[in-house]
Z-matrix of the N, CA and C atoms (Angstrom, degrees):
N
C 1 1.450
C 2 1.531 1 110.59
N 3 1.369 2 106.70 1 -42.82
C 4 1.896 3 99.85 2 -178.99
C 5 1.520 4 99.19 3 -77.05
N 6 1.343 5 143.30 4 -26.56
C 7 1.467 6 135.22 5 176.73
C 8 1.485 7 90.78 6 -67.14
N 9 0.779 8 151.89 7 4.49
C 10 1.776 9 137.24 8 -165.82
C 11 1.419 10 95.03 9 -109.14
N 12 1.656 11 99.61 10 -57.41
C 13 1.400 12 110.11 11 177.07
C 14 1.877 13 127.54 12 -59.85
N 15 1.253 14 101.45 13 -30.67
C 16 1.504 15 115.13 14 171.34
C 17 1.301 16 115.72 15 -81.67
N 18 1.807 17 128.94 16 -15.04
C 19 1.192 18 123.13 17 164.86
C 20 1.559 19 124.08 18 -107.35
N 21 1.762 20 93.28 19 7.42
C 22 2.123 21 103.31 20 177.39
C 23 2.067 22 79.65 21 -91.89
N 24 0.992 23 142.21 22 -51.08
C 25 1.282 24 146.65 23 -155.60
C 26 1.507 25 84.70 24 -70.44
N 27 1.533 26 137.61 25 -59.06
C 28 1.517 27 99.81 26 -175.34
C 29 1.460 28 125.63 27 -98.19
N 30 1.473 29 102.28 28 3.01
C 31 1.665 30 81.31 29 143.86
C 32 1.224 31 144.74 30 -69.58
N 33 1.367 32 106.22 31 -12.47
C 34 1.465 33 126.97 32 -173.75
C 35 1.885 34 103.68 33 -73.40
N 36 1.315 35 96.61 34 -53.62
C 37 1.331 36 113.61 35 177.59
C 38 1.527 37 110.20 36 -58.96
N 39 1.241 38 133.33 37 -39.11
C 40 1.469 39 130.91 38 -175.35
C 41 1.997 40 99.91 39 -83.61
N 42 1.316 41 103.17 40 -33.08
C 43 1.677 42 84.29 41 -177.20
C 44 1.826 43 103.09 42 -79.02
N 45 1.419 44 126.21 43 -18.83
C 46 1.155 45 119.01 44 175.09
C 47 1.495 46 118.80 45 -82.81
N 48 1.387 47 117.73 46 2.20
C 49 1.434 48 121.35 47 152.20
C 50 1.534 49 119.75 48 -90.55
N 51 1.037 50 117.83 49 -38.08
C 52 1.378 51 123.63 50 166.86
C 53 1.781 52 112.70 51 -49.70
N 54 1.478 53 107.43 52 -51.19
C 55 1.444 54 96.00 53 177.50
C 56 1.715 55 111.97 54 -61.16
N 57 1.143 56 96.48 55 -49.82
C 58 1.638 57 112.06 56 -163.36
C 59 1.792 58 98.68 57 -60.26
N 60 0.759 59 109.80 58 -27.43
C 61 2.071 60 117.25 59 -172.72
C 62 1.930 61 90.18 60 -72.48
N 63 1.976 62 95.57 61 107.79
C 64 1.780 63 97.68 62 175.65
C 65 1.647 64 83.69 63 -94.46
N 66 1.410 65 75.03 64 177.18
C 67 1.664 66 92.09 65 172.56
C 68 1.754 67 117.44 66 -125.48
N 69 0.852 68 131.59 67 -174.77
C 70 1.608 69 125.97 68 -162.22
C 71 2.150 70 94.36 69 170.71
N 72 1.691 71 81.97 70 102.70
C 73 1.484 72 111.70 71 -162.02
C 74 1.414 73 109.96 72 -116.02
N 75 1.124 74 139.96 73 153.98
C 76 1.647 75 138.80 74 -179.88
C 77 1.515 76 110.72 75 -126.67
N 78 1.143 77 121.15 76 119.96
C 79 2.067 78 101.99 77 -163.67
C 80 1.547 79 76.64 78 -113.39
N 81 1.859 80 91.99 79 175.79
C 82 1.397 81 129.74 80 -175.06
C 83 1.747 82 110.26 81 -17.04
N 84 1.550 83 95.92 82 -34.03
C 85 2.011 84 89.90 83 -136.36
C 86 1.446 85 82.40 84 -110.77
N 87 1.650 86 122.70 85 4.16
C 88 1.427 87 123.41 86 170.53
C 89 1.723 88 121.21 87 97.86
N 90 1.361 89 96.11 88 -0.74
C 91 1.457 90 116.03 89 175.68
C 92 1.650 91 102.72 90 -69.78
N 93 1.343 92 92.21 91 137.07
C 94 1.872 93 103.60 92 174.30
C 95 1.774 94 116.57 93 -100.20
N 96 1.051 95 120.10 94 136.40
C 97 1.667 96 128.35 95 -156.66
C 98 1.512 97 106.51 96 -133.63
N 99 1.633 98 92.45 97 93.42
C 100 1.817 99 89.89 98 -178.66
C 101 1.808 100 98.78 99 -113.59
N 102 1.141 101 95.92 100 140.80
C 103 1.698 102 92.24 101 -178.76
C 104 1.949 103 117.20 102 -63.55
N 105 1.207 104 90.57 103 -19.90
C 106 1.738 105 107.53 104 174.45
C 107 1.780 106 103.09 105 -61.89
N 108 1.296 107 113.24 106 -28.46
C 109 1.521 108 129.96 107 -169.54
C 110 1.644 109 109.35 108 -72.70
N 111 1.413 110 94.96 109 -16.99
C 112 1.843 111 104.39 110 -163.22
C 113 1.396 112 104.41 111 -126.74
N 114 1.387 113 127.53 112 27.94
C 115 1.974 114 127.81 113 175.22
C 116 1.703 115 80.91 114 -57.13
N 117 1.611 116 79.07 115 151.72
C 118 1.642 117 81.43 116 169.84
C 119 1.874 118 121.18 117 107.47
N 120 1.617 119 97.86 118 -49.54
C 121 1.049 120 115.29 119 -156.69
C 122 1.968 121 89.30 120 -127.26
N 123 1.719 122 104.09 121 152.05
C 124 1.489 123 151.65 122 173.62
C 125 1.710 124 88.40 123 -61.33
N 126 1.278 125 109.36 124 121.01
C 127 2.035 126 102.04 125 -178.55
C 128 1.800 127 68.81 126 -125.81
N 129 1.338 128 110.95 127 140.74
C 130 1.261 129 140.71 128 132.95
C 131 1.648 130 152.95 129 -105.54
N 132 1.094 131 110.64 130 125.20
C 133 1.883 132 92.33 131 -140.76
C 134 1.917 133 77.28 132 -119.27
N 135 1.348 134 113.56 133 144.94
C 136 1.324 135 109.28 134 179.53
C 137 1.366 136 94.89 135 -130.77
N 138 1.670 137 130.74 136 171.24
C 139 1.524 138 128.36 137 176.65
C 140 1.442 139 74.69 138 -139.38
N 141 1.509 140 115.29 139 143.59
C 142 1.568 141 150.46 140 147.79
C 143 1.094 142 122.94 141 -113.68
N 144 1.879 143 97.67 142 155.90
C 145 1.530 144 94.78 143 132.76
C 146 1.351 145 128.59 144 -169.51
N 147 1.161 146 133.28 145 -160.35
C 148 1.432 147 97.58 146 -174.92
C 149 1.459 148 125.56 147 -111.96
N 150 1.277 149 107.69 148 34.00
C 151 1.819 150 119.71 149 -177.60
C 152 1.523 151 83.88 150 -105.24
N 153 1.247 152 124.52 151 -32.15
C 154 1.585 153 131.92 152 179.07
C 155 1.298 154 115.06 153 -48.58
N 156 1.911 155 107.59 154 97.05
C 157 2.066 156 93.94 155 173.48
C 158 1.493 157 109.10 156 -54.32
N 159 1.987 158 112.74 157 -51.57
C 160 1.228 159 121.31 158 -162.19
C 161 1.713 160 121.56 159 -48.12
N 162 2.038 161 82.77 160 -42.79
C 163 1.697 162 75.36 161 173.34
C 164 1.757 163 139.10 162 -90.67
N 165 1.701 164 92.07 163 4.42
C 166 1.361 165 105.33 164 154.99
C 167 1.095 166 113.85 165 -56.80
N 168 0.801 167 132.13 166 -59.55
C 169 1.808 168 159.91 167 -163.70
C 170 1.617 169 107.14 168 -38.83
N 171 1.503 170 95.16 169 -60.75
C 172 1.785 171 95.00 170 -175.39
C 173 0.972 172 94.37 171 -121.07
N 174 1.124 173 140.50 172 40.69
C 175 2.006 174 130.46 173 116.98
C 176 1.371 175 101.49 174 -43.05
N 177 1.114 176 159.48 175 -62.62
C 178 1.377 177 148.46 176 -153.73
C 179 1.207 178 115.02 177 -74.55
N 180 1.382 179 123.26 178 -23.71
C 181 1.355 180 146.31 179 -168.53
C 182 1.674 181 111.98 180 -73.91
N 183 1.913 182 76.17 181 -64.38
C 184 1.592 183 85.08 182 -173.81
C 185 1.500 184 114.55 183 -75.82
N 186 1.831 185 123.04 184 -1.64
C 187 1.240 186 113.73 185 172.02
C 188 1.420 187 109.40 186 -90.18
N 189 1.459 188 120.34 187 -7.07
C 190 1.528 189 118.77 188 -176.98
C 191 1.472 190 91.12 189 -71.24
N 192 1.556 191 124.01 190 -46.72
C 193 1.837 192 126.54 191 -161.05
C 194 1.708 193 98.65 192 -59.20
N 195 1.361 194 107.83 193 -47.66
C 196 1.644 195 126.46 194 -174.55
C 197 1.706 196 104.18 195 -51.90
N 198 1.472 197 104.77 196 -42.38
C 199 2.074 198 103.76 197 -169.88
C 200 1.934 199 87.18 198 -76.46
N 201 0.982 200 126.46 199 -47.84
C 202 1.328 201 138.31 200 -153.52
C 203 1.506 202 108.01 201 -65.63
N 204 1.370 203 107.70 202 -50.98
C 205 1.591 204 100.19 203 166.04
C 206 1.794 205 132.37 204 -134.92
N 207 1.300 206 89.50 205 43.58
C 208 1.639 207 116.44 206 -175.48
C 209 1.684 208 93.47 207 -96.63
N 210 1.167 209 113.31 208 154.26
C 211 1.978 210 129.32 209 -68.51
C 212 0.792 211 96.10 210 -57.00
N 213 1.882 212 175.37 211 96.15
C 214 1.041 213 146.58 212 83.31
C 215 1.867 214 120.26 213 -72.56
N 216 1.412 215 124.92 214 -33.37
C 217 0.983 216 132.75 215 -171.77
C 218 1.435 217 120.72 216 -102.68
N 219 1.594 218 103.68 217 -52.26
C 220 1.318 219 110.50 218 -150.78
C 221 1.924 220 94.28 219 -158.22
N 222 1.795 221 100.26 220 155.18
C 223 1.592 222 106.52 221 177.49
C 224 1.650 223 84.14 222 -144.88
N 225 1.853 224 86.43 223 163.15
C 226 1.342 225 99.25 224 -162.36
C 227 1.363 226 84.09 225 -134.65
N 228 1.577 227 120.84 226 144.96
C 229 1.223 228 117.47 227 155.08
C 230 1.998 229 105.39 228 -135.67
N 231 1.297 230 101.13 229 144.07
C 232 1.405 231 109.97 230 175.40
C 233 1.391 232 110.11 231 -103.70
N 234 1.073 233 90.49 232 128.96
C 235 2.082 234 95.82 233 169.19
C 236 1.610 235 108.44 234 -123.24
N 237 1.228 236 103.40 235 120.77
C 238 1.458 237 126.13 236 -179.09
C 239 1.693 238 96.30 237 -85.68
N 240 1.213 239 105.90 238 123.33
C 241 1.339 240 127.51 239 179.93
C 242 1.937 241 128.60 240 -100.03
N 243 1.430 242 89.63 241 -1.04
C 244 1.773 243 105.77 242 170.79
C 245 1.238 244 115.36 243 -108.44
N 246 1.500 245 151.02 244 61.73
C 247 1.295 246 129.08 245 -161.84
C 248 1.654 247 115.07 246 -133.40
N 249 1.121 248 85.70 247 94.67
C 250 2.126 249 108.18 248 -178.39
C 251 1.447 250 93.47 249 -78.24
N 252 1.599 251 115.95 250 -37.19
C 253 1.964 252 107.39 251 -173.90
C 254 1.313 253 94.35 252 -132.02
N 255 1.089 254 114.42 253 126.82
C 256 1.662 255 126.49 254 165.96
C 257 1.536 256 110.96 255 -51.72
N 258 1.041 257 110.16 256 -69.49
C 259 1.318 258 133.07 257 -173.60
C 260 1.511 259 102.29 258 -49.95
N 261 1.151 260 116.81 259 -61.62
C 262 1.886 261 122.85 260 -174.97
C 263 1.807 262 75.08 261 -60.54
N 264 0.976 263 134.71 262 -118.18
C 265 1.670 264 137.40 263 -134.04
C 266 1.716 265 97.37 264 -25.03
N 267 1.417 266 118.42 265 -36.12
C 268 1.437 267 102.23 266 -142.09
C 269 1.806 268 90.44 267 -84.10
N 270 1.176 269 104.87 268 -16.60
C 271 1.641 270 110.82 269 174.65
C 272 1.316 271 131.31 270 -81.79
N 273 1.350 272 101.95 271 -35.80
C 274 1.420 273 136.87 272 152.82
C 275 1.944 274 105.37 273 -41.08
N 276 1.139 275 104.00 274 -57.36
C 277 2.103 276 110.77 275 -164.16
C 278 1.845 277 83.19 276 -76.99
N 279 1.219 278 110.24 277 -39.95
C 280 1.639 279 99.48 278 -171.91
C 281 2.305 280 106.37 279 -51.00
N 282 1.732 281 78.51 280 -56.85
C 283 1.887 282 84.86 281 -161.02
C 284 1.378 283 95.49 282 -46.05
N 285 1.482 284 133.53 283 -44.89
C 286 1.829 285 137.52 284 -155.24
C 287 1.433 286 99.23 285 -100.09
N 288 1.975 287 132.27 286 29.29
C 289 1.687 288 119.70 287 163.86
C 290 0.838 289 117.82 288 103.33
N 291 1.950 290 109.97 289 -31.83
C 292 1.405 291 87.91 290 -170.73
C 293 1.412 292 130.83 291 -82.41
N 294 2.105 293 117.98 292 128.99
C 295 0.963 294 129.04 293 -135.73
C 296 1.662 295 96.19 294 -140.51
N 297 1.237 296 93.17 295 28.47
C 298 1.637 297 95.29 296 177.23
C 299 1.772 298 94.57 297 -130.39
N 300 1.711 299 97.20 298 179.21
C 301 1.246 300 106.81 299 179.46
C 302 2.338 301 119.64 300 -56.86
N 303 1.168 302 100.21 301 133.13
C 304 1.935 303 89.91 302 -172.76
C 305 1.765 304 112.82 303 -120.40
N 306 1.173 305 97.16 304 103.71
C 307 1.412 306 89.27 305 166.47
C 308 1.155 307 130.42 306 -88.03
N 309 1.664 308 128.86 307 164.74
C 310 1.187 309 120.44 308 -175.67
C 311 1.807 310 120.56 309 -116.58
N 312 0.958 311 95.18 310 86.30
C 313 2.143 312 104.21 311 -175.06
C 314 1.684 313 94.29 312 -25.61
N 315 2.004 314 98.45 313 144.69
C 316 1.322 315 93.29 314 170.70
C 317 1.448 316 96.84 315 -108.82
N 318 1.360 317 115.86 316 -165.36
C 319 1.361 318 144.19 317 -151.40
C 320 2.089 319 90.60 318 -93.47
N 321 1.196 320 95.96 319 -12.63
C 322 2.212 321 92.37 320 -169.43
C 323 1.550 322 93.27 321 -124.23
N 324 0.972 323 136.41 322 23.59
C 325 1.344 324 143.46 323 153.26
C 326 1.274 325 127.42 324 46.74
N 327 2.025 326 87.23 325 40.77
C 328 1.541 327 109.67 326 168.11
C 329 1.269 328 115.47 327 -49.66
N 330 1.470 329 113.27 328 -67.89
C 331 1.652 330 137.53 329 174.16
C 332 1.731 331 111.39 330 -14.80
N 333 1.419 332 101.28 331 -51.93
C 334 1.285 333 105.18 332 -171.33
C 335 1.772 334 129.71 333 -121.43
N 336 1.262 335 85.51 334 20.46
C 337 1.686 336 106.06 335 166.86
C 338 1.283 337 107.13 336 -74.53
N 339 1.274 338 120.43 337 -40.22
C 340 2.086 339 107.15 338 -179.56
C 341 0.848 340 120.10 339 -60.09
N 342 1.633 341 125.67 340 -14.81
C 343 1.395 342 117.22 341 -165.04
C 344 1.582 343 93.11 342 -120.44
N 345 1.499 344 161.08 343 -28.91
C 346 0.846 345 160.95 344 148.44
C 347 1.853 346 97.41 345 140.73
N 348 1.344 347 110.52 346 179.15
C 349 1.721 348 106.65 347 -172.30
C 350 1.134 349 98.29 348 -70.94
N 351 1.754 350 90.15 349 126.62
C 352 1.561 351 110.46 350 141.89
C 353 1.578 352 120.03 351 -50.91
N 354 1.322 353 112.88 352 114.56
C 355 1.459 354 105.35 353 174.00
C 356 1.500 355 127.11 354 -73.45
N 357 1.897 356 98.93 355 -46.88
C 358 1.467 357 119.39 356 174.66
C 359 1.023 358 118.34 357 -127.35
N 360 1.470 359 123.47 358 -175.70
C 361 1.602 360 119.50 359 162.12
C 362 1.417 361 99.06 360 -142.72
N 363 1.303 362 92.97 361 165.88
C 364 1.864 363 147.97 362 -18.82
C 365 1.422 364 95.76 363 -53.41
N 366 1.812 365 111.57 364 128.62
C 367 1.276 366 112.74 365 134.94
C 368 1.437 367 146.56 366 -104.03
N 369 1.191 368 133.97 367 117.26
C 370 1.519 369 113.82 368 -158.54
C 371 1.908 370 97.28 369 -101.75
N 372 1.054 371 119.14 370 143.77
C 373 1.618 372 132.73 371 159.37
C 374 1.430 373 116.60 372 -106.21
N 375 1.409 374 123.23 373 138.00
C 376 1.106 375 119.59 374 172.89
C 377 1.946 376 111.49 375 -128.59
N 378 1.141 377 105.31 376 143.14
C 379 1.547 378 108.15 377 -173.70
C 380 1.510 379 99.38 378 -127.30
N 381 1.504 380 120.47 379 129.68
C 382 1.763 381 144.14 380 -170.66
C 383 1.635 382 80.52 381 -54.05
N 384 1.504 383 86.57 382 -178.89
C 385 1.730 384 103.15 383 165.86
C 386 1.671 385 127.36 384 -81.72
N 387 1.673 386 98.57 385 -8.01
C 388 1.435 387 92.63 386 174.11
C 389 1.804 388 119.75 387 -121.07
N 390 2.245 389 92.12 388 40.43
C 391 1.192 390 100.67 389 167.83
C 392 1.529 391 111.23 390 85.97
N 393 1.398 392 129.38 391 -3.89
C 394 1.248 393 106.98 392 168.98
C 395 1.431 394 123.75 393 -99.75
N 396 1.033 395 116.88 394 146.80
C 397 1.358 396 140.89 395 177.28
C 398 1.776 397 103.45 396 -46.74
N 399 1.298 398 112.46 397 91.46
C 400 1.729 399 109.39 398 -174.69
C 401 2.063 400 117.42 399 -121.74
N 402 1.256 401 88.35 400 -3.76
C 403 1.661 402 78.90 401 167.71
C 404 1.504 403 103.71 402 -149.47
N 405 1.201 404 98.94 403 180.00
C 406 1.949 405 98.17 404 178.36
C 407 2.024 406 89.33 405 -164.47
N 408 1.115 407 100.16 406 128.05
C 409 1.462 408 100.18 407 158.39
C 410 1.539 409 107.37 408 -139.66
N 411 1.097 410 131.61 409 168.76
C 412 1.587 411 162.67 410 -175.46
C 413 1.872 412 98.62 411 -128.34
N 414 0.966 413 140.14 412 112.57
C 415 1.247 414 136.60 413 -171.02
C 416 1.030 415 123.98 414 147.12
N 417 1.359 416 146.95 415 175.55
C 418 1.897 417 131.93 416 121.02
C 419 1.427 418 125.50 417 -42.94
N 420 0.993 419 116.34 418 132.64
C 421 1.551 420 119.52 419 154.08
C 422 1.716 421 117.15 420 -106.64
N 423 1.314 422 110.06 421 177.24
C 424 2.040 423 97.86 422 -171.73
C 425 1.858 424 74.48 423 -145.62
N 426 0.945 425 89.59 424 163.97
C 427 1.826 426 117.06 425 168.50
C 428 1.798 427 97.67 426 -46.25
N 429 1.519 428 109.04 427 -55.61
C 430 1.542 429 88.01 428 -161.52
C 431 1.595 430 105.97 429 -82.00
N 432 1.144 431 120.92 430 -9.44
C 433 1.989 432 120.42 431 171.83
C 434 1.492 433 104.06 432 -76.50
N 435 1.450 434 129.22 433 -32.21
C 436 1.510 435 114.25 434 164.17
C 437 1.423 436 115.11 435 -72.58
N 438 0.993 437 119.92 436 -42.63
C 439 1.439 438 112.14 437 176.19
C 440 1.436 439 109.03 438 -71.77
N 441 0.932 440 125.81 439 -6.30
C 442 2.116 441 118.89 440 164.55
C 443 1.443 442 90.56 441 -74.96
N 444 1.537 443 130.10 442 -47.91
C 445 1.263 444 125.73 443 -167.08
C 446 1.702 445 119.92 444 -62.24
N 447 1.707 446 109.98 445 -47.06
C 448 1.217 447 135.29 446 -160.26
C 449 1.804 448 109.60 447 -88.08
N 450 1.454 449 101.13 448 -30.52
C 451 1.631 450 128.40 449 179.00
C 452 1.058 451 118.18 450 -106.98
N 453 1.033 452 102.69 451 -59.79
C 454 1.469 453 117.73 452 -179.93
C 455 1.712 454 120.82 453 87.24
N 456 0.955 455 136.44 454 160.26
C 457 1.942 456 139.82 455 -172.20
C 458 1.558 457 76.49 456 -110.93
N 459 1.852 458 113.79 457 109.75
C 460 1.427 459 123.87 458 130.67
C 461 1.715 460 89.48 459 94.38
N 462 1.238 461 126.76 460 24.91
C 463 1.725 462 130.82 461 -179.48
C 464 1.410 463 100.00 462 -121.91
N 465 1.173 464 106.48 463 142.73
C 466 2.138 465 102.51 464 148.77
C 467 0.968 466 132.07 465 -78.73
N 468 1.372 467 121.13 466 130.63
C 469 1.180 468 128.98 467 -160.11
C 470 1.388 469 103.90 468 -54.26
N 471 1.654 470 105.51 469 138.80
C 472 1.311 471 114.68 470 175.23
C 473 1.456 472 103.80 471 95.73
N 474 1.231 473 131.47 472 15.46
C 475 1.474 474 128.52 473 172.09
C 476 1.765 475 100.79 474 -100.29
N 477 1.117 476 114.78 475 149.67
C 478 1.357 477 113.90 476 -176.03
C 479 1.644 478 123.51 477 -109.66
N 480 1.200 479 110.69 478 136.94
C 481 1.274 480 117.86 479 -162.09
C 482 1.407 481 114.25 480 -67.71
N 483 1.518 482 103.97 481 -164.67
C 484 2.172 483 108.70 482 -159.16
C 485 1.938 484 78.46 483 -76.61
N 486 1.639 485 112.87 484 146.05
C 487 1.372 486 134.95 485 177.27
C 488 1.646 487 95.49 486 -83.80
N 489 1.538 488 118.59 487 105.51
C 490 1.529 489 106.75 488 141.83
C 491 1.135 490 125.90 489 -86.66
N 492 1.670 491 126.74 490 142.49
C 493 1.091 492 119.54 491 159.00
C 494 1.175 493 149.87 492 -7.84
N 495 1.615 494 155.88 493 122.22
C 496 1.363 495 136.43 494 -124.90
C 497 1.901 496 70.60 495 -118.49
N 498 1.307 497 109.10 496 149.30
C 499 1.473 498 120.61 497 -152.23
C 500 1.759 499 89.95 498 -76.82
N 501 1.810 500 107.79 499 149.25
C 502 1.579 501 112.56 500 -147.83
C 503 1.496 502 129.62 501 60.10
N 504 1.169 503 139.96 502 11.51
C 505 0.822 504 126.35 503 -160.41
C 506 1.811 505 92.60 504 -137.82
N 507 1.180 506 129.45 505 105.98
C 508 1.787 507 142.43 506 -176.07
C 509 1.623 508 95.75 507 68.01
N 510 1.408 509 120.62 508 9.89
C 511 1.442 510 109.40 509 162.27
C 512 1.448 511 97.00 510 -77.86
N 513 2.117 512 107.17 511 156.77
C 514 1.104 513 117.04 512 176.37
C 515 1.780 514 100.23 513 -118.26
């Protein structure tokens, strides 16, 4: 019973570092992206790439959510997670939409230490306006599944959606 209890207490403790862990990102055009930068505001963090059909797929999606409630609500940033040529990806996210902010993952897996391992792709994360860590998917998402998340069907705006697990963490 106390091993049960000593391992519900650090899970507790590892998902309350996971929320609390900001991140502080630099995209394409040299702009710096700290989630501390966005209280207030819907942060959406997406992982790509470009061998990815799926995450071809809802690049278009997620830049329709990005025109729709960019800057008043919510910012989106994509981080492309394959990048042998800077230049080819960053031309590459242009030809397939992408029309939001793009970072480029390095090779020591700075990029993606704030948020914990990416397992698959596309993954998108989303964090409320007062910074917490409130969804996690592995999948596609489209404009209208972030906005169930960010809006919500039948919520006030700014209430935050069902918490998945921050990826590793009660996955089996």
């Amino acid at each position: 019973m106390i091993r049960l209890f000593k391992l519900c207490v650090a899970a507790c403790v590892v998902l309350a570092v996971m929320e609390a862990r900001a991140f502080d990102l630099s995209d394409t055009e040299g702009k710096r992206h700290r989630l501390s930068d966005y209280k207030g505001k819907w942060v959406v963090v997406n992982f790509w790439a470009t061998w990815c059909t799926p995450c071809i797929k809802e690049i278009p999606e997620i830049a329709e959510y990005y025109r729709a409630h960019f800057p008043s609500r919510a910012i989106v940033i994509g981080i492309a997670t394959d990048v042998d040529d800077a230049a080819k990806t960053i031309q590459f996210a242009k030809k397939v939409g992408h029309a939001y902010p793009l970072v480029l993952a390095d090779d020591d897996g700075k990029v993606e230490k704030p948020f914990g391992k990416v397992r698959g792709l596309p993954t998108t994360i989303v964090f409320d306006p007062s910074g917490k860590r409130v969804y996690d998917r592995t999948g596609t998402v489209t404009k209208r599944s972030l906005e169930d998340v960010t809006v919500g069907k039948g919520r006030a705006a700014g209430a935050s959606a069902a918490v998945s697990p921050p990826a590793g963490v009660g996955a089996s």
